[in-house]
C-alpha positions as MATLAB code, in Angstrom:
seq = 'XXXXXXXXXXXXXXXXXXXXXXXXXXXXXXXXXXXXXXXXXXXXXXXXXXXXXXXXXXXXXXXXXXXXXXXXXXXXXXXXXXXX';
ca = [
     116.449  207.037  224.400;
     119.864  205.880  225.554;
     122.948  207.353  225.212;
     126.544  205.935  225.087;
     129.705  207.967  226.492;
     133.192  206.188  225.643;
     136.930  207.741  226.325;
     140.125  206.550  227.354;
     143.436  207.932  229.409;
     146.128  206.825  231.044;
     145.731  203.168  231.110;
     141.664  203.387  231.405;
     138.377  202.735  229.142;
     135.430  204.440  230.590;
     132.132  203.548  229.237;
     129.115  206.036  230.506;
     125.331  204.078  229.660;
     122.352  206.459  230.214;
     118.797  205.975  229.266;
     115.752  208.324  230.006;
     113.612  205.851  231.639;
     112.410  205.942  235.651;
     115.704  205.269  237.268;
     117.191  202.938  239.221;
     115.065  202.142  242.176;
     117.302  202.728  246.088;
     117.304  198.731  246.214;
     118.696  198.494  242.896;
     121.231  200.680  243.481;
     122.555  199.220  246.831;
     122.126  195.982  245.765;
     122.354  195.513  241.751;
     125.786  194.089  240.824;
     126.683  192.421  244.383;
     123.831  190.255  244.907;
     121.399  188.721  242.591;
     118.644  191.015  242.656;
     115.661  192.153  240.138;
     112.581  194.195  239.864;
     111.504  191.980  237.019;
     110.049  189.074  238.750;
     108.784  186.556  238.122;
     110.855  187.313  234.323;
     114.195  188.138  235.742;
     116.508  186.589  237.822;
     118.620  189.297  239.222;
     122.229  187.684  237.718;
     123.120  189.476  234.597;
     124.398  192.537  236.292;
     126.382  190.336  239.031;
     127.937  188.404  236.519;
     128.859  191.401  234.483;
     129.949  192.976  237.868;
     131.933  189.913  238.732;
     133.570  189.839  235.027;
     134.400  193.688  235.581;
     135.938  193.554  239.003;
     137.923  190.397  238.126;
     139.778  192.590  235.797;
     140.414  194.894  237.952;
     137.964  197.650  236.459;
     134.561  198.578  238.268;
     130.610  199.216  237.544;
     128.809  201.430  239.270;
     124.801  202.758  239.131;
     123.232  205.979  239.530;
     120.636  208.082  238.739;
     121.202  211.004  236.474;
     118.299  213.618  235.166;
     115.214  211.485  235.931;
     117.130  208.423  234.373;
     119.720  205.849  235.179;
     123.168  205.841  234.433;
     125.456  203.015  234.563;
     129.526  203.409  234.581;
     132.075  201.061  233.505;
     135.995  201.416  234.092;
     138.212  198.554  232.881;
     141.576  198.771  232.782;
     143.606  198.669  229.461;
     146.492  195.947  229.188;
     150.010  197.288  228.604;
     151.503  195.944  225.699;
     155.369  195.649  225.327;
];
């Protein structure tokens, strides 16, 4: 079960990405998104998150991991471009 959370204000999208599963483990949390890291091995190579992480940041939004009700919950903020 996963559940999707959009809205926007003032200049932001925020995107809210939780899923009833075990959680985010402490590692993946400190590490997921700023090094390559996985709990997949040997299927996984840790680099889809820091890419998306890297994408993110780059334009000046963020992503950030949690755990919420026995699940995980990822965040996204990206900034929305001001058109003239």
């Amino acid at each position: 079960d996963v559940e999707l959370i959009c809205s926007w204000a003032r200049g932001t999208v925020k995107l809210e990405v939780r899923d009833r599963g075990c959680g985010p483990s402490g590692n993946a949390l400190r590490l997921a998104g700023h090094e390559p890291y996985t709990e997949k091995a040997p299927h996984g190579l840790g680099l889809g998150l820091l890419l998306a992480n890297a994408a993110i940041e780059r334009i000046g939004g963020t992503l950030t991991l949690d755990t919420a009700g026995g699940g995980g919950l990822t965040r996204v903020t990206l900034p929305i471009a001001q058109t003239a």
